[in-house]
SEVEXMAR-850019 format. One record per residue (C-alpha): residue number from 1; x negated, y, z negated. Coordinates in Angstrom, 1 decimal. Example, Ala and Ser with C-alpha at 12.3 -4.5 7.8 and 13.67 -1.06 7.14 Angstrom:
2
<pagu seq="1" xx="-12.3" yy="-4.5" zz="-7.8"/>
<pagu seq="2" xx="-13.7" yy="-1.1" zz="-7.1"/>
END
This chain:
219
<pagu seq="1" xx="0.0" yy="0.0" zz="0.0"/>
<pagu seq="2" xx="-1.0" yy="3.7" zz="0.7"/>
<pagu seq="3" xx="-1.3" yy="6.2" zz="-2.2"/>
<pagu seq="4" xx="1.9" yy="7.9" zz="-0.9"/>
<pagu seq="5" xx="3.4" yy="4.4" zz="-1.2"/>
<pagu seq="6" xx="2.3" yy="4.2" zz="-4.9"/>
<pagu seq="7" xx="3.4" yy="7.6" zz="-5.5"/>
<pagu seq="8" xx="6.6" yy="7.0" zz="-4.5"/>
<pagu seq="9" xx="7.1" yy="3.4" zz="-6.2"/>
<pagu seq="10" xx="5.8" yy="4.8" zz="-9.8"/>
<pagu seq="11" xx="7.8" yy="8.0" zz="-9.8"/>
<pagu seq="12" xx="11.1" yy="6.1" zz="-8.3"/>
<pagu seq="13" xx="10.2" yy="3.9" zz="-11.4"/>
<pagu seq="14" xx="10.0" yy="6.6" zz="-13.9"/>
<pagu seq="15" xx="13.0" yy="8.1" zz="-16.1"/>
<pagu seq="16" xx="13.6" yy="11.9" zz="-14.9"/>
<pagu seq="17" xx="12.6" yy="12.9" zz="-17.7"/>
<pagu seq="18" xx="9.0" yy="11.5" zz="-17.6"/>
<pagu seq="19" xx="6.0" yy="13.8" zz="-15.4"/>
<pagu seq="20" xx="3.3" yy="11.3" zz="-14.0"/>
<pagu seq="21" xx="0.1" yy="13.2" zz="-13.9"/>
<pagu seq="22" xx="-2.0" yy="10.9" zz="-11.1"/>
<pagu seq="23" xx="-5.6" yy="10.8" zz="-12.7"/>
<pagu seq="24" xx="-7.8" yy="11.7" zz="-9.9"/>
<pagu seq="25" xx="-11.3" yy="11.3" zz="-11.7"/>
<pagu seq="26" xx="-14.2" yy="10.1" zz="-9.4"/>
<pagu seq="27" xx="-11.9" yy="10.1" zz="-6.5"/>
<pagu seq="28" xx="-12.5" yy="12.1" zz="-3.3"/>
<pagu seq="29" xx="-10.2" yy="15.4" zz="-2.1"/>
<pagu seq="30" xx="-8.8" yy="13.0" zz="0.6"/>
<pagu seq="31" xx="-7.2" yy="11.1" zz="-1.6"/>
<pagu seq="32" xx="-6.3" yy="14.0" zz="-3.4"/>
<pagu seq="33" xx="-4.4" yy="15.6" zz="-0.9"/>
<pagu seq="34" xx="-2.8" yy="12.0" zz="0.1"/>
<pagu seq="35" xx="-1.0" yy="12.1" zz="-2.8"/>
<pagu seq="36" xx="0.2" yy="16.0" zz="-2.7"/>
<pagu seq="37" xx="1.0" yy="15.6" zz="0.8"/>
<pagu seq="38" xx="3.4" yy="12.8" zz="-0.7"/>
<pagu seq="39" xx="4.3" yy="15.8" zz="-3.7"/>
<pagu seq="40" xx="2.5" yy="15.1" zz="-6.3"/>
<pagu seq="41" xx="1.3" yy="18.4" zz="-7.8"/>
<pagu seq="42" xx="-0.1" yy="17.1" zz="-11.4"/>
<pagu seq="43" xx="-3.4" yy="16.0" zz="-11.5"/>
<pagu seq="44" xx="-5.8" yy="14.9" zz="-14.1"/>
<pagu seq="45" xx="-9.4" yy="14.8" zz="-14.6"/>
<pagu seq="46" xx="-11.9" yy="14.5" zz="-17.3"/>
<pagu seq="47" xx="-14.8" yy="15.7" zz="-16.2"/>
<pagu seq="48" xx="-14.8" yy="19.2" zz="-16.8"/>
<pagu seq="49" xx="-17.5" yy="19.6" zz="-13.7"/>
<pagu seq="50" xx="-15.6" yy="17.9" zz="-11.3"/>
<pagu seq="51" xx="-12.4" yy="19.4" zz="-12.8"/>
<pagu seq="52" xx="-14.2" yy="22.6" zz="-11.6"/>
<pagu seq="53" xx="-15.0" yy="22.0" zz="-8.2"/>
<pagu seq="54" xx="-12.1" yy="20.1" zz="-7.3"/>
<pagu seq="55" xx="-10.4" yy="23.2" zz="-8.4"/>
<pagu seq="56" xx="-12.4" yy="25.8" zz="-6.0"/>
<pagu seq="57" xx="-11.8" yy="23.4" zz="-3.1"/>
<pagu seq="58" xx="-7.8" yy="21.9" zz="-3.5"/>
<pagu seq="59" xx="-5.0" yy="23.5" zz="-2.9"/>
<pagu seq="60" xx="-3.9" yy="26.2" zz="-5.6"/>
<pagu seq="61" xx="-0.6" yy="25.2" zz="-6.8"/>
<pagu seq="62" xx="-1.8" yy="21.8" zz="-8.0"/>
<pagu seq="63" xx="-1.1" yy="21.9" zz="-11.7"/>
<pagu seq="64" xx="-4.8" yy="20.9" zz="-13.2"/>
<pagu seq="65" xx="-4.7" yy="18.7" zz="-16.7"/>
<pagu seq="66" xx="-7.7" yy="18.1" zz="-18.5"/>
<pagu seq="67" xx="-7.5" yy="14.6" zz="-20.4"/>
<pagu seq="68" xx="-10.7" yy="13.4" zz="-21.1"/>
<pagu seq="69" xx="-12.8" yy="14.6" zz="-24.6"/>
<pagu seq="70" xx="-13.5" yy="18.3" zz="-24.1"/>
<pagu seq="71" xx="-16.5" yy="19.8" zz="-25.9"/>
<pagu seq="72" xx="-15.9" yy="23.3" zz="-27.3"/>
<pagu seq="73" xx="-19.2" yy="24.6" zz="-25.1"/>
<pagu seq="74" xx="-16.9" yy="23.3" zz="-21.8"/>
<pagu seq="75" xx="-14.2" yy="25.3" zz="-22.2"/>
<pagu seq="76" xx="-14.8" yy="28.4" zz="-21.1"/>
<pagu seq="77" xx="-15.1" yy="26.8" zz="-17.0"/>
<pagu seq="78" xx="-11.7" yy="25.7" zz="-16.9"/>
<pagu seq="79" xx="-10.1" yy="28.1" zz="-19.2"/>
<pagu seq="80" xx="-9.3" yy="30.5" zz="-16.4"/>
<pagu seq="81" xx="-7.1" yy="28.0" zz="-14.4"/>
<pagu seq="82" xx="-6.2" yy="24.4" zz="-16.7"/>
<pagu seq="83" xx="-2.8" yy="23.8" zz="-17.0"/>
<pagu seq="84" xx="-2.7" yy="21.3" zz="-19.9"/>
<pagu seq="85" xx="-5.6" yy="20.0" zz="-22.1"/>
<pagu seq="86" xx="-4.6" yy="16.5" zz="-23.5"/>
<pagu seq="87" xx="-7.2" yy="15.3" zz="-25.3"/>
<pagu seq="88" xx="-7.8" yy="18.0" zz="-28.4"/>
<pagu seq="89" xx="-9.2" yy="16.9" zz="-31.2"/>
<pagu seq="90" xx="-10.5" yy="19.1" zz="-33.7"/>
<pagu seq="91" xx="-9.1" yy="22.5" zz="-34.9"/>
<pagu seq="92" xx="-12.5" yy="24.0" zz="-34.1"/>
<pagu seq="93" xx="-11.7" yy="23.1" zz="-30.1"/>
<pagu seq="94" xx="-8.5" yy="24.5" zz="-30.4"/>
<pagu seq="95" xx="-9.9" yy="28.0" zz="-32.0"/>
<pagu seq="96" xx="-12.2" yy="27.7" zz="-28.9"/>
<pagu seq="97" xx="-9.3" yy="27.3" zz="-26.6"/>
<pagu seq="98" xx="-7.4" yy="30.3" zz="-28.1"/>
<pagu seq="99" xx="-11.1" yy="32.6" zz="-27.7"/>
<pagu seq="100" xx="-11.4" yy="31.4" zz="-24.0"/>
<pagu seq="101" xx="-7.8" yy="32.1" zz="-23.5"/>
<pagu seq="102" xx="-7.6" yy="35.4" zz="-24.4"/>
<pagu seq="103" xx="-10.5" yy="36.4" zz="-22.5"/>
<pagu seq="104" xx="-8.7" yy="35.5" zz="-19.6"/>
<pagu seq="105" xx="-5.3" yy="36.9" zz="-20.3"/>
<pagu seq="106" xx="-3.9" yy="33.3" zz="-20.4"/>
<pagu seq="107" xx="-2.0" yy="31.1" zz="-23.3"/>
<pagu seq="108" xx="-3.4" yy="28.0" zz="-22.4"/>
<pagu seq="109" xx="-1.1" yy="24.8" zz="-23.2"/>
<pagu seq="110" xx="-2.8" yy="22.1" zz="-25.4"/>
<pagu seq="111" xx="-1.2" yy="18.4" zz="-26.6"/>
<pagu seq="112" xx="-3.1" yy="17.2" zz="-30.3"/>
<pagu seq="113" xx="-4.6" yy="14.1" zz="-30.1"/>
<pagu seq="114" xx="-3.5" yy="11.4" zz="-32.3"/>
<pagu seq="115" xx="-5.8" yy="8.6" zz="-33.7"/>
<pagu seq="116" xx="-3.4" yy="5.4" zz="-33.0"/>
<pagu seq="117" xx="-5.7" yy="2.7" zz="-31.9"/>
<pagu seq="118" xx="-7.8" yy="0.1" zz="-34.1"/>
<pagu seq="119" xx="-10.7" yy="1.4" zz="-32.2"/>
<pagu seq="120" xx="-13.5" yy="3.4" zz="-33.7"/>
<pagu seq="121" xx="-14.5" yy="4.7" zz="-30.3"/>
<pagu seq="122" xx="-11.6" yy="6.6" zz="-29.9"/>
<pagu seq="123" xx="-10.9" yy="10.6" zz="-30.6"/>
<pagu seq="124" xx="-8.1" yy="12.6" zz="-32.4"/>
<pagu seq="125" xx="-6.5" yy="13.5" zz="-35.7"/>
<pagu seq="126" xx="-4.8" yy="11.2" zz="-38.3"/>
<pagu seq="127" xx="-0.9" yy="12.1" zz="-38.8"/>
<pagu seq="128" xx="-1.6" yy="13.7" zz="-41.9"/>
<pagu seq="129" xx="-4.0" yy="16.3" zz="-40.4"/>
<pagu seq="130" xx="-2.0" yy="17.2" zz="-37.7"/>
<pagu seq="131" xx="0.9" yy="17.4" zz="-40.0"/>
<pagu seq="132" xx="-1.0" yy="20.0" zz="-42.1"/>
<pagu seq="133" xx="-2.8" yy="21.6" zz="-39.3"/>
<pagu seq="134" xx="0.7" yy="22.9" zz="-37.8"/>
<pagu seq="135" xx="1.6" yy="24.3" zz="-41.1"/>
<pagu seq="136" xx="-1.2" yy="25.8" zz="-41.6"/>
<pagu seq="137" xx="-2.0" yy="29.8" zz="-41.9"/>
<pagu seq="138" xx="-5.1" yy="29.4" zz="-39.6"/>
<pagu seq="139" xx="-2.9" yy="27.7" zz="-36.3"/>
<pagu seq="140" xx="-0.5" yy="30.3" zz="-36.7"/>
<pagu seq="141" xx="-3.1" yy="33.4" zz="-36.4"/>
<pagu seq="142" xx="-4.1" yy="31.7" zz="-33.1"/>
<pagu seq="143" xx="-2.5" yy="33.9" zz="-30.5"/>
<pagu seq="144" xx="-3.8" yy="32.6" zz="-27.0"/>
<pagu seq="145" xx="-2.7" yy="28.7" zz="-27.2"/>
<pagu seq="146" xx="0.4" yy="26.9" zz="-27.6"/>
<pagu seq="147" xx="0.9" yy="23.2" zz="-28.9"/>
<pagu seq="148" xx="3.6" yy="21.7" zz="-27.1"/>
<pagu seq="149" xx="3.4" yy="18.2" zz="-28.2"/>
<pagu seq="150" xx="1.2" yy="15.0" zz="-29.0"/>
<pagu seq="151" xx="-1.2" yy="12.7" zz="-26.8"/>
<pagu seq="152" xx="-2.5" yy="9.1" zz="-27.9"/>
<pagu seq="153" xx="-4.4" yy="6.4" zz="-26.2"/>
<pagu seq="154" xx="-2.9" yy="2.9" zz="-27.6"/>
<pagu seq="155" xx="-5.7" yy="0.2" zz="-28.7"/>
<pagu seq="156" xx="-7.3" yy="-1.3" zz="-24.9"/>
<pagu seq="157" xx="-5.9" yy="-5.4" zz="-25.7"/>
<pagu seq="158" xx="-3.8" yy="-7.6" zz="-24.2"/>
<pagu seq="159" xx="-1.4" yy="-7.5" zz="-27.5"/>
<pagu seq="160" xx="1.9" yy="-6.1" zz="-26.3"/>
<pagu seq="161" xx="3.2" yy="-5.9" zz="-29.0"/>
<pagu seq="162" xx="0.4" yy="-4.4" zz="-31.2"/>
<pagu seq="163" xx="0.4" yy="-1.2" zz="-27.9"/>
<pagu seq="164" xx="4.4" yy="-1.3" zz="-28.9"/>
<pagu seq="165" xx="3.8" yy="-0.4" zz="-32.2"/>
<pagu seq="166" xx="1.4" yy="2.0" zz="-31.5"/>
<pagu seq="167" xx="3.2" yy="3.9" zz="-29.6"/>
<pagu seq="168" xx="6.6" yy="3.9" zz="-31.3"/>
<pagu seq="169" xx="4.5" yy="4.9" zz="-34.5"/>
<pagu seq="170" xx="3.4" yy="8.0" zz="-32.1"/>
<pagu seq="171" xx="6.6" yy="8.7" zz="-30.7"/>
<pagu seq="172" xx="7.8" yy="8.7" zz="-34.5"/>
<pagu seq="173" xx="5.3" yy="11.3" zz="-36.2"/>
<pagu seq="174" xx="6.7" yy="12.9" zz="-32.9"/>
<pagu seq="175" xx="10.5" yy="13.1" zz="-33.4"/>
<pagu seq="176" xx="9.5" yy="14.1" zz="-37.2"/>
<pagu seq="177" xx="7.5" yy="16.9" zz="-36.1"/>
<pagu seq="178" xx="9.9" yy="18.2" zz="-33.7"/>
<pagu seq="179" xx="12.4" yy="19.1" zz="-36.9"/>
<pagu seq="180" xx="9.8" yy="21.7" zz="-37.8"/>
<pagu seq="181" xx="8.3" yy="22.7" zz="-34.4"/>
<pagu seq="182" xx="11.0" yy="22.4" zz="-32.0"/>
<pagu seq="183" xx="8.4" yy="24.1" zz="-29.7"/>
<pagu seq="184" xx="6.9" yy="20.1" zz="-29.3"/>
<pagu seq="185" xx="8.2" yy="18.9" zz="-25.7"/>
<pagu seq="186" xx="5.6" yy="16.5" zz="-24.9"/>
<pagu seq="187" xx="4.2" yy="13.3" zz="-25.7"/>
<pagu seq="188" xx="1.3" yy="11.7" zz="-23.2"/>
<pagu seq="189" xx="1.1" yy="8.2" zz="-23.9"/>
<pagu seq="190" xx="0.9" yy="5.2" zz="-21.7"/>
<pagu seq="191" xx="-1.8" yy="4.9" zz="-18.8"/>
<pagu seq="192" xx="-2.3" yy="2.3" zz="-15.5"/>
<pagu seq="193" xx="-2.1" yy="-1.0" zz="-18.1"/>
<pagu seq="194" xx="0.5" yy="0.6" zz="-20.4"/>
<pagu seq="195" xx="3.1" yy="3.1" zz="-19.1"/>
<pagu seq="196" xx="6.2" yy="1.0" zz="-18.8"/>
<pagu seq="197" xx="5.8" yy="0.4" zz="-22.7"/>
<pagu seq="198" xx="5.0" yy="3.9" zz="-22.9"/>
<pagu seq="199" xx="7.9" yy="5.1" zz="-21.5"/>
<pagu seq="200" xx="10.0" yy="2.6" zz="-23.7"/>
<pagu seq="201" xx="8.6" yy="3.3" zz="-26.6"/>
<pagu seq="202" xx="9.4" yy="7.4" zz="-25.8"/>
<pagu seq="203" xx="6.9" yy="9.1" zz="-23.9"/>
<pagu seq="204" xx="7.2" yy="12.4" zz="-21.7"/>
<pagu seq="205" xx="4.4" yy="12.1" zz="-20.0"/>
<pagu seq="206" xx="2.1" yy="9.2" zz="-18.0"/>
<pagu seq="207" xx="-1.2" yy="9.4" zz="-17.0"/>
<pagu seq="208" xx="-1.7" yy="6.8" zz="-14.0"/>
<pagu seq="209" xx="-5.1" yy="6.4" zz="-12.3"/>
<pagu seq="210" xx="-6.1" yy="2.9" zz="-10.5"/>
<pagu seq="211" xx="-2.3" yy="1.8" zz="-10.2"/>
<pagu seq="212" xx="-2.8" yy="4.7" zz="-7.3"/>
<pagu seq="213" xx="-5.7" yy="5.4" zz="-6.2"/>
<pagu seq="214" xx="-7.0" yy="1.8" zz="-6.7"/>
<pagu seq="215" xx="-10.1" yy="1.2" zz="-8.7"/>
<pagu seq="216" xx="-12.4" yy="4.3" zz="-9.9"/>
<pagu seq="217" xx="-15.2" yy="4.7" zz="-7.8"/>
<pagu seq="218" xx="-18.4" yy="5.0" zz="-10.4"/>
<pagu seq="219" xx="-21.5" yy="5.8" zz="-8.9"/>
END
């Protein structure tokens, strides 16, 4: 099958109510505009260097999403154009965000990433932190981002049901938060090997790489 072909089949798959953001990282402009020829007009990368010059060089109503770990020194090369940064982690990113931001006349939009897998090796914040950080006097002086939701990467096993119950546990601190911050619309979980328990288990938002552009290409 084409990439227009998987396009088509994952978003016919989806609930309306859930955005794919096709992960482009590693892979060529060609395929790029493949898939915006078919409409796709999300795209992710986590690279912040490729992020960049894909950017310069694609067309400029792609909606860019940055979803791999971001170091604070990074920000300022896709602060003037991101659309989305998934993967943050650390209230001293997100003070960085709001700086970078605001020197570019932008209120950037930033998901908190939450620690649900067993895995040491992966990034974010335990419930309790993010729970504390949105209450907190110090997130509400920051004028230049705006949280709207969560993003977690479920455990990388074969366990179906242990990814389940990851995500349902995400999709849970989720709803609960919501009661406080209303302004929470979006929860990123579920990738190529996961999504359809993703979006069962209550997420907004998919990030889908190999199941459309086939394998990554690693050089």
């Amino acid at each position: 099958m084409s990439i227009a072909e998987h396009i088509n089949q994952i978003n016919a798959s989806l609930p309306k109510h859930v955005t794919l953001v096709a992960v482009s990282k590693t892979k060529p402009n060609n395929d790029i505009l493949e898939a915006y020829n078919a409409g796709q007009r999300i795209f992710g990368e986590n690279k912040v260097q490729e992020l960049s010059t894909k950017y310069e060089s694609l067309p400029k109503d792609i909606e860019w999403h940055m979803i791999g770990h971001l170091q604070s020194n990074k920000v300022k090369y896709i602060a003037p154009f991101v659309s989305l940064i998934h993967g943050v982690d650390s209230f001293k990113l997100l003070k960085e965000i709001d700086k970078r931001a605001g020197q570019n006349n932008r209120t950037i939009n930033c998901l908190l990433q939450v620690h649900i897998a067993t895995e040491e090796t992966k990034f974010g914040f335990s419930p309790e932190e993010i729970t504390e950080l949105l209450s907190s006097e110090a997130f509400r002086e920051l004028k230049n981002v705006r949280v709207t939701g969560l993003m977690g990467m479920a455990t990388f096993t074969e366990n179906e049901a242990q990814i389940r119950q990851e995500f349902e546990g995400l999709h849970q601190l989720y709803t609960t938060l919501q009661t406080q911050h209303p302004q929470l619309n979006t929860l990123s979980m579920g990738m190529s090997g996961d999504y359809p328990i993703a979006v069962e288990a209550g997420s907004t938002m998919v990030r889908v790489g190999s199941s459309i552009f086939g394998e990554r290409n690693y050089h």
